[in-house]
DSSP file (Angstrom, degrees, kcal/mol; ACC not computed):
  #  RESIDUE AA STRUCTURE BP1 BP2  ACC     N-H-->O    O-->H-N    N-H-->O    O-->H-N    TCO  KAPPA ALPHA  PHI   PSI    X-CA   Y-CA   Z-CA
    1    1 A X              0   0    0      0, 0.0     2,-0.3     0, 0.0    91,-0.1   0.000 360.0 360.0 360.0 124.3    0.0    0.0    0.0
    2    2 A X    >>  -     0   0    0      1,-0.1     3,-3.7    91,-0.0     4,-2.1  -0.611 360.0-114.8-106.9 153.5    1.6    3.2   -1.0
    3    3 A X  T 34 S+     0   0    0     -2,-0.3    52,-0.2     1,-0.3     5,-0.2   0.710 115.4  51.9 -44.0 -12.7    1.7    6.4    1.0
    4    4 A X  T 34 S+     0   0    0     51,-0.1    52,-0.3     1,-0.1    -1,-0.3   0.736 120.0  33.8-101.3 -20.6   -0.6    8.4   -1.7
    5    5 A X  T <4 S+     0   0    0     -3,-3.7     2,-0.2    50,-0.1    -2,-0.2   0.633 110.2  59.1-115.1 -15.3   -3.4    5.6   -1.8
    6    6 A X  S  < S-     0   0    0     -4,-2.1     2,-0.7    88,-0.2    49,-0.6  -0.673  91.7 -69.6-123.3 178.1   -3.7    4.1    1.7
    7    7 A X  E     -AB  54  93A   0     86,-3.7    86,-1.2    -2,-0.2    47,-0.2  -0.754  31.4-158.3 -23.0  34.7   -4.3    4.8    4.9
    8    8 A X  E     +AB  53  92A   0     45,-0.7    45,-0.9    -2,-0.7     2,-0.2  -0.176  31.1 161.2 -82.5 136.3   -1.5    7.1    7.0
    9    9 A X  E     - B   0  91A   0     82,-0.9    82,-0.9    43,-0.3     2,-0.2  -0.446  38.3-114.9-117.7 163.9   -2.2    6.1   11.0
   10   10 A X  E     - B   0  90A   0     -2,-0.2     2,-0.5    80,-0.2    80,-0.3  -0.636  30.0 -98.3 -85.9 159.0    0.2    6.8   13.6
   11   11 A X    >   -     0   0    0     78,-1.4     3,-4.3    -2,-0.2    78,-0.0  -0.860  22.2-137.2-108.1 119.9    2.1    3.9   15.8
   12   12 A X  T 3  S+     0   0    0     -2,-0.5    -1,-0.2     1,-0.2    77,-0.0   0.814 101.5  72.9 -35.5 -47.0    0.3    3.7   19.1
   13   13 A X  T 3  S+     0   0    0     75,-0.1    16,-2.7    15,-0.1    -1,-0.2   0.607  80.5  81.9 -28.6 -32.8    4.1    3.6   20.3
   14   14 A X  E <   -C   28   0B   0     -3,-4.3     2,-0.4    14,-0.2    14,-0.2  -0.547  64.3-154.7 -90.2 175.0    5.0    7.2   19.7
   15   15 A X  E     -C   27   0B   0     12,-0.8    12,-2.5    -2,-0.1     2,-0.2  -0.837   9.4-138.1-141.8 162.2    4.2    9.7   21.9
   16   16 A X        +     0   0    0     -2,-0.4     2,-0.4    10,-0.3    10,-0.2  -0.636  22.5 169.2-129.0  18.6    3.7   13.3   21.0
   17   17 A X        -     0   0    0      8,-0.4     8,-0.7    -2,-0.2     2,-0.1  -0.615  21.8-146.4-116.0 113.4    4.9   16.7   22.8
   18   18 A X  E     -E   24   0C   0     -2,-0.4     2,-0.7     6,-0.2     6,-0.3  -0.535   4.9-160.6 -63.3 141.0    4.7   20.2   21.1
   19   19 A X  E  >  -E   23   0C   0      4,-2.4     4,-1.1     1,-0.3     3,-0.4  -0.802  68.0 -44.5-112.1  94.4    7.5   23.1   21.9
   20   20 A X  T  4 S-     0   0    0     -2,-0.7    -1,-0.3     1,-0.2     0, 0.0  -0.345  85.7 -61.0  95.5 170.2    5.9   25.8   21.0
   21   21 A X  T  4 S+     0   0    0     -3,-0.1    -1,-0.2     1,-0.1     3,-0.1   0.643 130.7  47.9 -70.9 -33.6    3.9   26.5   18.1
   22   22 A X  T  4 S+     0   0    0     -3,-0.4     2,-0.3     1,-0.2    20,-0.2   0.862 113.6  26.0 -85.4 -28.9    6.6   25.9   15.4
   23   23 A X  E  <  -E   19   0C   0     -4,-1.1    -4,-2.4    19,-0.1    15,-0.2  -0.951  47.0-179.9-121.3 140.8    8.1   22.3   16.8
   24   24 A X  E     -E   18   0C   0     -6,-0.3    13,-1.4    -2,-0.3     2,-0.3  -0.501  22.1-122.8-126.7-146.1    7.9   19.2   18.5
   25   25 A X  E     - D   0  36B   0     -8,-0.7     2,-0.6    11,-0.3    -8,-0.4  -0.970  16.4-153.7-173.9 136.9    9.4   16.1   19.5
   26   26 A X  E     - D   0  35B   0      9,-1.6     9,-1.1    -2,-0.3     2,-0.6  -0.989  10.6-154.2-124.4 115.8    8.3   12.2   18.8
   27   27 A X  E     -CD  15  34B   0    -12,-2.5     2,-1.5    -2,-0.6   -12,-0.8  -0.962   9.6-149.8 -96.1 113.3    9.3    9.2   21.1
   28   28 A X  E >>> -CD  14  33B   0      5,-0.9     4,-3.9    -2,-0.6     3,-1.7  -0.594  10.1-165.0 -79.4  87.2    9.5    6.1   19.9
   29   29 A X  T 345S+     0   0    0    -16,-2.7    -1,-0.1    -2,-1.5   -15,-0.1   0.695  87.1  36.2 -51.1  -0.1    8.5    3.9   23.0
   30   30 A X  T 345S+     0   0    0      3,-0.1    -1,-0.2   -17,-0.1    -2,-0.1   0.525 129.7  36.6-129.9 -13.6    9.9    0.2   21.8
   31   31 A X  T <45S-     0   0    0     -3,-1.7    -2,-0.1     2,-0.1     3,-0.1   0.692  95.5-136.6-112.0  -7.4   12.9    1.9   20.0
   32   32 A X  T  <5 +     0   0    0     -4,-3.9     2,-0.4     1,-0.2    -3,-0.1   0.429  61.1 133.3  98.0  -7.9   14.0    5.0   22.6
   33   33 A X  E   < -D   28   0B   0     -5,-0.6    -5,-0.9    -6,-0.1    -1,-0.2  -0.620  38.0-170.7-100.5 124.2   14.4    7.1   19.7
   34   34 A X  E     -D   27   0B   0     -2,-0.4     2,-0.3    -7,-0.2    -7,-0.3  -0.668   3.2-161.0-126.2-158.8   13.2   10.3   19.2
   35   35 A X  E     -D   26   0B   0     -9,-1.1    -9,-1.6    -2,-0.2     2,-0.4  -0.964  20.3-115.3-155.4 141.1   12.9   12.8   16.5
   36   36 A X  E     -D   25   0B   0     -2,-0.3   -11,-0.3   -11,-0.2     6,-0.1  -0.807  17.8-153.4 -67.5 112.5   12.4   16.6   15.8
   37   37 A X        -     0   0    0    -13,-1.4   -13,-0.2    -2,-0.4     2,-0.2  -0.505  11.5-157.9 -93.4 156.8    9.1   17.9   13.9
   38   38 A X    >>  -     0   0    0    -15,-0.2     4,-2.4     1,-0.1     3,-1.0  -0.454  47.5 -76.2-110.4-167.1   10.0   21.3   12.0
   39   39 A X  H 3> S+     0   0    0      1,-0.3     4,-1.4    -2,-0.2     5,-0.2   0.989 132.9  41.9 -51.3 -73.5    6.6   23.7   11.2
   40   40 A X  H 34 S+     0   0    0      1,-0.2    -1,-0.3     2,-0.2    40,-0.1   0.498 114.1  46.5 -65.9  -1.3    5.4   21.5    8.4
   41   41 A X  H X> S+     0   0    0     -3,-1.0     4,-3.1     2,-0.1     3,-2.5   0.635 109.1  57.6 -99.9 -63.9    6.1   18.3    9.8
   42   42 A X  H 3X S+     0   0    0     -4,-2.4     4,-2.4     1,-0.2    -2,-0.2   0.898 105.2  54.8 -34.8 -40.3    4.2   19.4   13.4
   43   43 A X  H 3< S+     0   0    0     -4,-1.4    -1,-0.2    -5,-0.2    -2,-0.1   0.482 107.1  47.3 -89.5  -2.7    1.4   20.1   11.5
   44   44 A X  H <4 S+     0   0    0     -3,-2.5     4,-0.3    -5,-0.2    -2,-0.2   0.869 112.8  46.4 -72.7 -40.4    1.4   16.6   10.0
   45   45 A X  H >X S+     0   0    0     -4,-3.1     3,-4.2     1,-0.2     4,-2.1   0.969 108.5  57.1 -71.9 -68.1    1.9   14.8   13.2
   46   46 A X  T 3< S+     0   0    0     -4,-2.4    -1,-0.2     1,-0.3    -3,-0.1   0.706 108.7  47.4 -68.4 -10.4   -1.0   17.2   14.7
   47   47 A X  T 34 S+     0   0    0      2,-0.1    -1,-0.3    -5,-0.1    -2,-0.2   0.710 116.9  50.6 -89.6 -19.9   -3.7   15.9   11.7
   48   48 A X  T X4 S+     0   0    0     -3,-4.2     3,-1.5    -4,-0.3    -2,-0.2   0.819  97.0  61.3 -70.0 -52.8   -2.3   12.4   12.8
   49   49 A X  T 3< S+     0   0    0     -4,-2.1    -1,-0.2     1,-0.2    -2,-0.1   0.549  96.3  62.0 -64.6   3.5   -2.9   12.8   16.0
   50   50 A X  T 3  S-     0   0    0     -5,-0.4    -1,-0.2     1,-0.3     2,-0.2   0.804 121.4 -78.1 -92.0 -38.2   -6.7   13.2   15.4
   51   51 A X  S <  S-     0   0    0     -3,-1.5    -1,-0.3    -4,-0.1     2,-0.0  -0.658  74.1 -27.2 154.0 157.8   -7.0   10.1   14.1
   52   52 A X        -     0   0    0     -2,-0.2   -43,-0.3    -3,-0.1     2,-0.2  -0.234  60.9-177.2 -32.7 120.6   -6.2    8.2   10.7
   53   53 A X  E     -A    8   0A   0    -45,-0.9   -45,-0.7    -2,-0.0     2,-0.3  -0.847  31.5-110.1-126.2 169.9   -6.1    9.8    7.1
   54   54 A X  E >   -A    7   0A   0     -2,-0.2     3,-0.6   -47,-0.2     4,-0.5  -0.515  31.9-123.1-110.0 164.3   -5.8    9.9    3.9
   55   55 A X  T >> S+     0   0    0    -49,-0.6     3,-5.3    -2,-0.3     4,-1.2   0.853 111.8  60.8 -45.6 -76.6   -2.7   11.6    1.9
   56   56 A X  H 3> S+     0   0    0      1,-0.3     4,-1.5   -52,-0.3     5,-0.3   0.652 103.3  50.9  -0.9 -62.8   -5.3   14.0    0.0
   57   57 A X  H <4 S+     0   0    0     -3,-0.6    -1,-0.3     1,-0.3    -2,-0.2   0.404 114.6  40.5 -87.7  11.4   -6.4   15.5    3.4
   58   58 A X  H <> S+     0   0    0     -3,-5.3     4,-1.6    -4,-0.5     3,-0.5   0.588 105.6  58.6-115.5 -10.0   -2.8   16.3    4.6
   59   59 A X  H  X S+     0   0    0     -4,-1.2     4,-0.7    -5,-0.3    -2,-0.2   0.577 114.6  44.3 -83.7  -4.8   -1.7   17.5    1.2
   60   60 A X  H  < S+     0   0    0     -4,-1.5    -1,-0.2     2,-0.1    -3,-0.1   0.405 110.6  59.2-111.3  11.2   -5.4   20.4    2.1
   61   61 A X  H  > S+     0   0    0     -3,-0.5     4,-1.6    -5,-0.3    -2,-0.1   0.683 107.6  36.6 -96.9 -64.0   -4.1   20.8    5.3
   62   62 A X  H  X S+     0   0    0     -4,-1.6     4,-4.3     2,-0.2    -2,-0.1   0.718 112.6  57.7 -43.1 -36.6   -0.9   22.1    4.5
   63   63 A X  H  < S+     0   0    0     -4,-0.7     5,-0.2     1,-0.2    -1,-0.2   0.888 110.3  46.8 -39.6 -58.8   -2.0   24.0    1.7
   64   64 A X  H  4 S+     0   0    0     -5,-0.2    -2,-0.2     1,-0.2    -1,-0.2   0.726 111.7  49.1 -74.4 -13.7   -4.2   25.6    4.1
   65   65 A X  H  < S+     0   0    0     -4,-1.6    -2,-0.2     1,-0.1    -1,-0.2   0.930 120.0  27.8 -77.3 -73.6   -1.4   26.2    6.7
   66   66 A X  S  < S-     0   0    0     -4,-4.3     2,-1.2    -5,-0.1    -1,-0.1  -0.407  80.6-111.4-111.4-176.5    1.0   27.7    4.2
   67   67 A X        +     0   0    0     -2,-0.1     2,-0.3    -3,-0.1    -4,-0.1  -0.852  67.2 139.7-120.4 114.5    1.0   29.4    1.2
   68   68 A X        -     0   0    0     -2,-1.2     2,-0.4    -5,-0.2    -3,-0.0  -0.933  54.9-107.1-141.9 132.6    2.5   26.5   -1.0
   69   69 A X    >>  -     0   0    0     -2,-0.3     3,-3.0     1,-0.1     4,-2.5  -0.652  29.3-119.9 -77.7 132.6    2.0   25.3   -4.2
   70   70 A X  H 3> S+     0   0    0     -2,-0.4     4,-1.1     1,-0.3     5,-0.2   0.641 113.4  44.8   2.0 -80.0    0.1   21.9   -4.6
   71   71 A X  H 3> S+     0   0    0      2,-0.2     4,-1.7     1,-0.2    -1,-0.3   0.751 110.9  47.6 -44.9 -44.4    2.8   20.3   -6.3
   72   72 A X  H <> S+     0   0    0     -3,-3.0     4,-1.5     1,-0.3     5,-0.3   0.910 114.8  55.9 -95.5 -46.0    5.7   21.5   -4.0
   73   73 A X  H >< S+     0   0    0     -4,-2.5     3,-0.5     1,-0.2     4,-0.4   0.847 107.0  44.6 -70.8 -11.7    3.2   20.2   -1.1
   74   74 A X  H >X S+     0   0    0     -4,-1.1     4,-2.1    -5,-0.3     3,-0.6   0.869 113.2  49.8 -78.2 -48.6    2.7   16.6   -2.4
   75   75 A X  H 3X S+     0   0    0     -4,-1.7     4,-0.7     1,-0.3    -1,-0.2   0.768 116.9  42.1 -76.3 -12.7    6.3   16.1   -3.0
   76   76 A X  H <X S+     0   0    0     -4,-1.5     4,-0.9    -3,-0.5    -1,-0.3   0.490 109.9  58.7-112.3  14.1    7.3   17.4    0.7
   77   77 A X  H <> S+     0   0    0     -3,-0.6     4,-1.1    -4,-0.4     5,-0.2   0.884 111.0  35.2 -96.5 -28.9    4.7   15.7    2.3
   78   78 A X  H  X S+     0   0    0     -4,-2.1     4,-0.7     2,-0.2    -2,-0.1   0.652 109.9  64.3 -82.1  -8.0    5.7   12.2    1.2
   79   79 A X  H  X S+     0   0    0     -4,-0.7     4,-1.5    -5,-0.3    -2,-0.1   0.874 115.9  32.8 -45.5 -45.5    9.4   13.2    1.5
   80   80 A X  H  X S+     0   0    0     -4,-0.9     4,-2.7     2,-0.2     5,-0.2   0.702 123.7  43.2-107.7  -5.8    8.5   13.6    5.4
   81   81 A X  H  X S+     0   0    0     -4,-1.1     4,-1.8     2,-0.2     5,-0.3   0.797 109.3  61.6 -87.5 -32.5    5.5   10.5    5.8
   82   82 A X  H  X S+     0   0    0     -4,-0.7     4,-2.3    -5,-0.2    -2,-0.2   0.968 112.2  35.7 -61.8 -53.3    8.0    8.5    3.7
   83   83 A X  H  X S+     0   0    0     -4,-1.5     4,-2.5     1,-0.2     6,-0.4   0.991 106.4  62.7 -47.6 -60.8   10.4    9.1    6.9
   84   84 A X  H  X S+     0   0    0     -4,-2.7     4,-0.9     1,-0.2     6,-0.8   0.922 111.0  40.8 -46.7 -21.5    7.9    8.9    9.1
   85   85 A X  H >< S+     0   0    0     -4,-1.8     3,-3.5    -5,-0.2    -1,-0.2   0.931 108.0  56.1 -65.1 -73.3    7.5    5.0    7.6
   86   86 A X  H 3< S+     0   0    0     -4,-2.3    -1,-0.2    -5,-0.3    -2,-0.2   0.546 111.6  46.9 -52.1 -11.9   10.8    4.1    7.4
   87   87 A X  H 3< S-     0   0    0     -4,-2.5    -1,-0.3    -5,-0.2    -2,-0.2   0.457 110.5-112.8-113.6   8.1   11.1    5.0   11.1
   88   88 A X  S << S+     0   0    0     -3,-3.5    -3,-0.2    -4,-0.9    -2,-0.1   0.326  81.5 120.3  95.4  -5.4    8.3    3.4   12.4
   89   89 A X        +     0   0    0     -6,-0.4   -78,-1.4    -5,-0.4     2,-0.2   0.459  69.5  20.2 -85.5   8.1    6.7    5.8   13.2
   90   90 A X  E     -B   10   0A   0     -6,-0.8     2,-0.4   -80,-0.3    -2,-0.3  -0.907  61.1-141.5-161.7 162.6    3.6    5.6   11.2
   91   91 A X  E     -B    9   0A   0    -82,-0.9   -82,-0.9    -2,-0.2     2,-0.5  -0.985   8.1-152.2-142.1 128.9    2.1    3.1    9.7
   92   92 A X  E     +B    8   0A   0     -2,-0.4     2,-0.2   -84,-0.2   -84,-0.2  -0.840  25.0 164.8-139.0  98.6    0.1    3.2    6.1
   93   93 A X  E     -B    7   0A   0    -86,-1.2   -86,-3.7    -2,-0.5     2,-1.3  -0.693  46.2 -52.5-140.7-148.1   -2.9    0.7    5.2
   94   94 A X              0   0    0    -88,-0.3   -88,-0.2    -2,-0.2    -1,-0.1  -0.113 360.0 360.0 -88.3 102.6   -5.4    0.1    3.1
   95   95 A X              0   0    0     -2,-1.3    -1,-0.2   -42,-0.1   -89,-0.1   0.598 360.0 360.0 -70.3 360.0   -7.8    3.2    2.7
């Protein structure tokens, strides 16, 4: 299932903390590791934290957040969910 067609969830495992309005911070409970959100990433995590969704509705979040073109948001938003995979930290199924 690829990140543009399925399902983006979060791993019950991470835990969550804002600093501030611009950043946060991810814990991985099962590996110890954690990780630094920048503005656009925080505001992935916080659409996550709401509950599953689909790519569409974080590429219209962001949109709406910043003043970004479409294109330039689709390509940085699976640059940073594409991490978020590959570190376990989300989890993608079938939408």
């Amino acid at each position: 299932m690829g990140i543009r067609s399925g399902l983006i969830a979060k791993n019950p495992s991470v835990v969550f903390t804002a600093l501030g309005k611009e950043e946060g911070v991810l814990l991985h409970l099962e590996s110890k590791f954690y990780f630094g959100l920048n503005e656009t990433a925080l505001v992935l995590w916080q659409r996550l934290e709401k509950g599953a969704t689909l790519f569409e509705a974080l590429v219209a979040d962001i949109c709406r957040c910043f003043t970004v073109e479409r294109q330039e948001a689709e390509k940085d938003i699976e640059e940073v969910i594409g991490q978020f995979l590959r570190e376990g930290l989300v989890q993608v199924g079938e939408g």
